[in-house]
C-alpha positions in Angstrom: 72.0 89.2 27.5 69.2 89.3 29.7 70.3 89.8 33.7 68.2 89.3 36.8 69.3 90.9 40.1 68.4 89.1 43.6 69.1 91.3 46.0 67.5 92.1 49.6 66.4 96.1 48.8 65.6 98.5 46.0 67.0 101.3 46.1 69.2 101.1 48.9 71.7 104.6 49.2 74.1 102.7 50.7 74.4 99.7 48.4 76.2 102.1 45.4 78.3 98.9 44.2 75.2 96.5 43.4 73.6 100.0 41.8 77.0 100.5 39.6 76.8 97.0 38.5 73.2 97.2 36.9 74.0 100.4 35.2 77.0 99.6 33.9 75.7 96.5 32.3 72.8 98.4 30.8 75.5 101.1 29.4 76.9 97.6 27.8 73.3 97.0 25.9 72.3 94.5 28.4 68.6 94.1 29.5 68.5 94.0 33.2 65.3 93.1 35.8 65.7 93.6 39.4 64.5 91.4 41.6 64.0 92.4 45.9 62.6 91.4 48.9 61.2 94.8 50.2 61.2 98.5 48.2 63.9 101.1 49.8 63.0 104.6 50.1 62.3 106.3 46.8 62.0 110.0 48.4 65.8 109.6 49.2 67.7 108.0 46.1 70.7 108.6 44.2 70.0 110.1 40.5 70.7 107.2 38.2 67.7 105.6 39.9 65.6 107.7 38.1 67.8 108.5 35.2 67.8 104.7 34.1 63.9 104.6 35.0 65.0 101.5 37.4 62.2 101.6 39.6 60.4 100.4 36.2 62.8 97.4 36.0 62.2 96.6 39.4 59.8 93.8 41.1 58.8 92.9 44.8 58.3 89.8 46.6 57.4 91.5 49.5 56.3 89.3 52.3 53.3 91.1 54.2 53.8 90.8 58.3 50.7 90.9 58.7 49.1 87.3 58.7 45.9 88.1 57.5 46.4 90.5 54.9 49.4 88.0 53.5 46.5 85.3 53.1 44.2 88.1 51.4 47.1 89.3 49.2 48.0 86.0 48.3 44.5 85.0 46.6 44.5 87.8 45.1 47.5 87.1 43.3 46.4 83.7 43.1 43.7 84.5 41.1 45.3 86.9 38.7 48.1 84.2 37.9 45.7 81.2 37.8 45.0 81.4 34.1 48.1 82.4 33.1 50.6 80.2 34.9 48.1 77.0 36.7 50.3 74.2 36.7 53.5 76.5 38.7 51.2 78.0 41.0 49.8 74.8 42.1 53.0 73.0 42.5 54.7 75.6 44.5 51.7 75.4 47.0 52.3 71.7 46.8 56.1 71.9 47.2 56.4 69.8 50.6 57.9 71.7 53.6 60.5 69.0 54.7 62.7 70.0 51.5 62.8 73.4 52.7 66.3 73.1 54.5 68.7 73.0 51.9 67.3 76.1 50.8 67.6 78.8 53.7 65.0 80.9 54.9 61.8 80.2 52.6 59.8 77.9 54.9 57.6 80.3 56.4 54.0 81.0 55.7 53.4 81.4 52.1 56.9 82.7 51.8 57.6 80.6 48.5 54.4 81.9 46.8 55.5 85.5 47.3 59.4 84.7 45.9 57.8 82.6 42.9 55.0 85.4 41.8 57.8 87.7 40.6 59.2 85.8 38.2 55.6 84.3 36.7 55.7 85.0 32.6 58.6 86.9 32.5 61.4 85.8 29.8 63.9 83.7 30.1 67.1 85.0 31.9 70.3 84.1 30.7 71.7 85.4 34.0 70.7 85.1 37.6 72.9 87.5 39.6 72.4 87.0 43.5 73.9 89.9 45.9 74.3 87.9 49.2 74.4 84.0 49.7 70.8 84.2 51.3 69.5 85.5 47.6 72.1 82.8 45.8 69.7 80.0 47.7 66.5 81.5 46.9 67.9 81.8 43.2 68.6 77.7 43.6 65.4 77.1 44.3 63.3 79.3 41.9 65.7 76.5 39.5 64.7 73.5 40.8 61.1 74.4 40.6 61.9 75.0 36.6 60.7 78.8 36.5 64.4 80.0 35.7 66.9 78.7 33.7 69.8 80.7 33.4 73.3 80.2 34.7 73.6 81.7 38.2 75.8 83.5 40.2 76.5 84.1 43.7 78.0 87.1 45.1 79.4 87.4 48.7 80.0 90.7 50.8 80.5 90.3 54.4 77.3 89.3 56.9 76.6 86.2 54.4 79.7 85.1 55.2 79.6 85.8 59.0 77.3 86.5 61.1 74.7 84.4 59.1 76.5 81.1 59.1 76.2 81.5 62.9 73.0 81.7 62.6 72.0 78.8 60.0 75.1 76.9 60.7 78.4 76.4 58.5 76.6 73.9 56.1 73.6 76.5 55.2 75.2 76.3 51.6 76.3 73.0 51.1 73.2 72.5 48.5 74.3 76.4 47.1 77.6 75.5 46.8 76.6 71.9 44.4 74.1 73.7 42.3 74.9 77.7 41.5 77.5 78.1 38.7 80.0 80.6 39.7 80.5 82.4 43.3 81.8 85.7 43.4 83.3 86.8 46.9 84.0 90.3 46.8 87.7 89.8 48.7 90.5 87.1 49.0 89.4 87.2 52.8 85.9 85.7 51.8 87.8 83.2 49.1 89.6 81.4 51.6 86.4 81.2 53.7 83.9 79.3 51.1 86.8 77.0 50.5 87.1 76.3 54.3 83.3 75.4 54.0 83.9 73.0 51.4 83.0 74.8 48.2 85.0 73.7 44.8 87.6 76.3 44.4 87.2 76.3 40.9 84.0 77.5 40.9 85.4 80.1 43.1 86.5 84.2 41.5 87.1 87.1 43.2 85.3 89.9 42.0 85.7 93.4 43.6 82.8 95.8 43.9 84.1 99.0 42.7 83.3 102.5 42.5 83.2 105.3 39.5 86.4 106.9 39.4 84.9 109.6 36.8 82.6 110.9 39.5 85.5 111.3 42.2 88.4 114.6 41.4 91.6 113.7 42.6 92.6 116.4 45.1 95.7 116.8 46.7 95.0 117.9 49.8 96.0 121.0 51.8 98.9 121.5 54.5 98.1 121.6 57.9 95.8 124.1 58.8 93.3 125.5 61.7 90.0 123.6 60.6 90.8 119.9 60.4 88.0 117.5 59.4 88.1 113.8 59.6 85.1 111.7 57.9 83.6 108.4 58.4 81.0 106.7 56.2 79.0 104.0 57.3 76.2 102.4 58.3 75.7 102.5 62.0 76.2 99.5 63.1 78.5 97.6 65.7 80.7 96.3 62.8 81.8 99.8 62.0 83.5 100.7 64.8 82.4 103.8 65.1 82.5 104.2 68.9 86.1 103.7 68.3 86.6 106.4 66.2 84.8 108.8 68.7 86.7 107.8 71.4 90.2 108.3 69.4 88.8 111.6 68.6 87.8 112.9 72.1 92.2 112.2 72.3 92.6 114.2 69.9 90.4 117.3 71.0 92.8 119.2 73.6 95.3 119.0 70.9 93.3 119.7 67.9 90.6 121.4 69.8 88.9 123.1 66.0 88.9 119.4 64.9 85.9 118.1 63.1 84.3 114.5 62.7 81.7 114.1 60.1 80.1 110.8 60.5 77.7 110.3 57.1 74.9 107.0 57.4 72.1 106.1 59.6 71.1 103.0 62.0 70.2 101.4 64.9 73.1 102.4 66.8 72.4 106.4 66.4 71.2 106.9 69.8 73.4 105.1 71.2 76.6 106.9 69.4 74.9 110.4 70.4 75.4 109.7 73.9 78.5 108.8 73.6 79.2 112.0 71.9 78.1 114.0 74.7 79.7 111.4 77.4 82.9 112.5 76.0 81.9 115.8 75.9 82.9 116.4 72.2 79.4 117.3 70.7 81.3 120.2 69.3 83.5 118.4 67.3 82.0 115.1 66.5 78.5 115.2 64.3 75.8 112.7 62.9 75.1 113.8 59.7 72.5 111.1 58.7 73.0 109.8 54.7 73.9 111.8 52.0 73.8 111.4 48.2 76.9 110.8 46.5 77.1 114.0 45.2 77.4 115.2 48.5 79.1 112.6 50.1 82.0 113.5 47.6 81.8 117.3 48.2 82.2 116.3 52.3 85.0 114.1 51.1 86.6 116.7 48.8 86.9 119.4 51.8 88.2 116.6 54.4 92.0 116.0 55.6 91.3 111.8 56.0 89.1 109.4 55.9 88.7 107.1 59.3 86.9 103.3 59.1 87.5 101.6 62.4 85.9 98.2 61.5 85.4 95.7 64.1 84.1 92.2 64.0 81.2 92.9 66.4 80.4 90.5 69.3 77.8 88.5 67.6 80.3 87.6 64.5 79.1 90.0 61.8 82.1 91.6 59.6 82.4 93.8 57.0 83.1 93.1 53.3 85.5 96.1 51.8 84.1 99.4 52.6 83.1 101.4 49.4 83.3 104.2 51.4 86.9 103.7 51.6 87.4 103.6 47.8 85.6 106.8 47.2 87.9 108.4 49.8 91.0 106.7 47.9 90.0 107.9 44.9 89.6 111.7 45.7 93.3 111.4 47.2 92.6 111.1 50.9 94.5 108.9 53.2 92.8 106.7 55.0 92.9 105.0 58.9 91.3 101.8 59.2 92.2 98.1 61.1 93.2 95.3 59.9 89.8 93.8 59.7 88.2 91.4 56.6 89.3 92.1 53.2 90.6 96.2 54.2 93.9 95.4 54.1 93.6 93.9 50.4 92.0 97.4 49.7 95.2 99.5 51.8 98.1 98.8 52.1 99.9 99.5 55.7 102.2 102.8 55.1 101.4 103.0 51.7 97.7 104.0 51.3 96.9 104.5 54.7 97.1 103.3 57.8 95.9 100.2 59.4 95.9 99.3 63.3 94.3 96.5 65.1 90.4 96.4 66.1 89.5 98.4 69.4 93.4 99.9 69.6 92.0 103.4 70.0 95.1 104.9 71.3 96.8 103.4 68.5 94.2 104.7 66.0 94.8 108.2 67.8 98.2 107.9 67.1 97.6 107.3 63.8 95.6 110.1 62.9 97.9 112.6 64.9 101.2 111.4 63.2 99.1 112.4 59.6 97.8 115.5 61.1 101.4 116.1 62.1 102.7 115.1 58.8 100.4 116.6 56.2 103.0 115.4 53.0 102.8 112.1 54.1 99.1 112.0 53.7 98.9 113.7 49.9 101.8 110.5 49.1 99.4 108.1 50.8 96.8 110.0 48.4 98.7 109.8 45.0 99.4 105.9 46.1 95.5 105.3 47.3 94.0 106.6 44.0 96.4 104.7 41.8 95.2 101.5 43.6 91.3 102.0 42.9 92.3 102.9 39.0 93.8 99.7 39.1 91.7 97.5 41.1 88.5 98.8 41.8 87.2 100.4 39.0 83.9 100.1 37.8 84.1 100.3 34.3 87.2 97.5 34.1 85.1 95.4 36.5 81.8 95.6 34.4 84.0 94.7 31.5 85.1 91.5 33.4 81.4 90.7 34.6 79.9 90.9 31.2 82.5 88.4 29.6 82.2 86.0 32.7 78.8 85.8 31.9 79.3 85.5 28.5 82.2 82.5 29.2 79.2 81.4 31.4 76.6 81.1 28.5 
């Protein structure tokens, strides 16, 4: 089969689920084109990038910010496309701007002619594979203007579903839901909500991201001891929590006062979550580490007593999906302490896996953490039990196997 991917950056280090996906579908003899709004950063990428030569696979639709130089760019193009694809190139300058709004976002300025250009004389796709609603309704619209063909499908993760209906309104994919052929929410959580917006339920299935168990060694974890080290991994962003988990920490410190928190990811909020560090006067304890490749990510992990994912919805309605983060953890034996928050407790179950509190309880999530510091054996049974779940569940390889004959059901 021949796959397209829409999704919103290439490579992106923290996206290892749509990147596991596309290799795992080439591994199955599949041909597979990517398709992104704006190029991630190729100095800092995770090996299979390369190994796969995917940057080769991979085409932009960059939208330039600057007005001027979008104009310039665009005859440019305009001229190298003319002879070999006239008649699409003039209807899509053509294509009238009141018909927009069924499809999302692609109103601006030339906006169309950028997502179009891509996709000019390449072959036919059997497959259309859209990470994010947002992609899923640019994916529509690429159909109705005849320059792909192929069946399509919608994934959906967390902000598509969230904060982004609040800010396009609850009937931004009405049109999406009448025309794309099968929608893949990545939890139960996100199910329930594209049925509450009116979408058919049978063209509704739950599809899990998922992680490669191969690259994470189960390890049962040490006994209490002197250096304890607690790990997040996240972006950092309100919807994390992260704040939480430093204040729950700072708790912990007269107690635990060799305690470490390893925070891996970067963001907007990195400032902000430095000075929170050193309000609480835990600079010692609690670190930043920036992103890491998954190599190193796991060796952090490996060397860690549990992994801690305070999730919150944030104020302006975004939420998370389920953390990948939090199946790598699972699957190198770590207990975990999280919230009841999206599709996480699908992921871990209360007592059995881990631990889940409420959002913003930090004393709770304090508790928590101190009852498994307390109770090392607890923690490697929460381990055995955590690991079993992703073998079962979240799995790369079995959920590549299930993608590829969805599709080919689909076809």
């Amino acid at each position: 089969m021949r796959i397209a991917f829409l999704i919103d950056q290439f490579p992106a280090l923290s996206e290892t689920f749509i990147l596991g996906q596309i290799t795992g579908l080439i591994d199955r003899g599949h041909e597979v084109d990517i398709f992104t709004d704006r190029p991630g950063n190729t100095a800092q990428m995770h090996p299979e990038v390369e190994r796969y030569r995917l940057l080769d696979r991979t085409y932009y639709n960059k939208v330039p910010k600057n007005i001027l130089w979008r104009v310039i760019k665009a005859i440019i193009l305009f001229v190298v496309y003319l002879i070999k694809a006239p008649k699409t190139l003039l209807q899509v300058l053509a294509f009238p701007k009141y018909k927009f709004a069924k499809y999302g976002e692609l109103a601006g300025f030339l906006k169309l002619f950028y997502l179009v250009v891509p996709f000019l004389n390449k072959p036919l796709y059997n497959i259309i594979h859209c990470h994010y609603g947002r992609n899923g309704l640019k994916a529509i619209l690429l159909k109705d203007l005849g320059i792909i063909q192929g069946k399509i499908i919608v994934a959906f993760h967390g902000y598509d579903i969230s904060r982004y209906l609040q800010i396009h309104g609850e009937d931004i994919y009405d049109y999406l839901f009448s025309k794309a052929d099968l929608l893949q929410p990545i939890s139960q959580h996100w199910q329930q909500k594209l049925i509450a917006l009116g979408c058919n339920e049978t063209k509704i299935t739950v599809h899990h991201m998922g992680i490669d168990c191969n690259k994470f060694t189960f390890i049962s974890h040490r006994a209490s001891r002197e250096q304890i080290r607690l790990v997040s991994i996240a972006r950092l962003v309100e919807k994390k929590g992260l704040q939480y988990g430093i204040e729950a920490v700072s708790k912990l410190v007269p107690s635990y006062p060799h305690l470490e928190y390893q925070i891996i990811g970067d963001g907007v909020l990195q400032a902000d979550l430095q000075q929170l560090i050193d309000q609480l006067n835990v600079g010692e304890n609690v670190k930043l580490l920036g992103w890491r490749e998954q190599q190193e990510v796991a060796a952090i992990i490996a060397d860690a007593d549990l992994v801690l994912a305070p999730s919150i919805t944030s104020l302006d309605g975004d939420c998370e999906g389920i953390p990948v983060s939090l199946m790598e953890a699972m699957a190198e034996g770590l207990p975990v302490v999280s919230t009841y928050h999206s599709g996480i407790p699908e992921l871990i179950q209360d007592g059995v896996s881990g631990y889940l509190v409420a959002e913003r309880e930090v004393d709770t999530l304090a508790a928590k953490i101190n009852y498994l510091l307390m109770n090392p054996e607890i923690g490697r049974e929460m381990g055995l039990a955590g690991r079993k779940i992703v073998e079962t569940d979240y799995n790369i390889e079995i959920l590549n196997d299930l993608l590829a004959k969805i599709y080919q059901q689909l076809i």
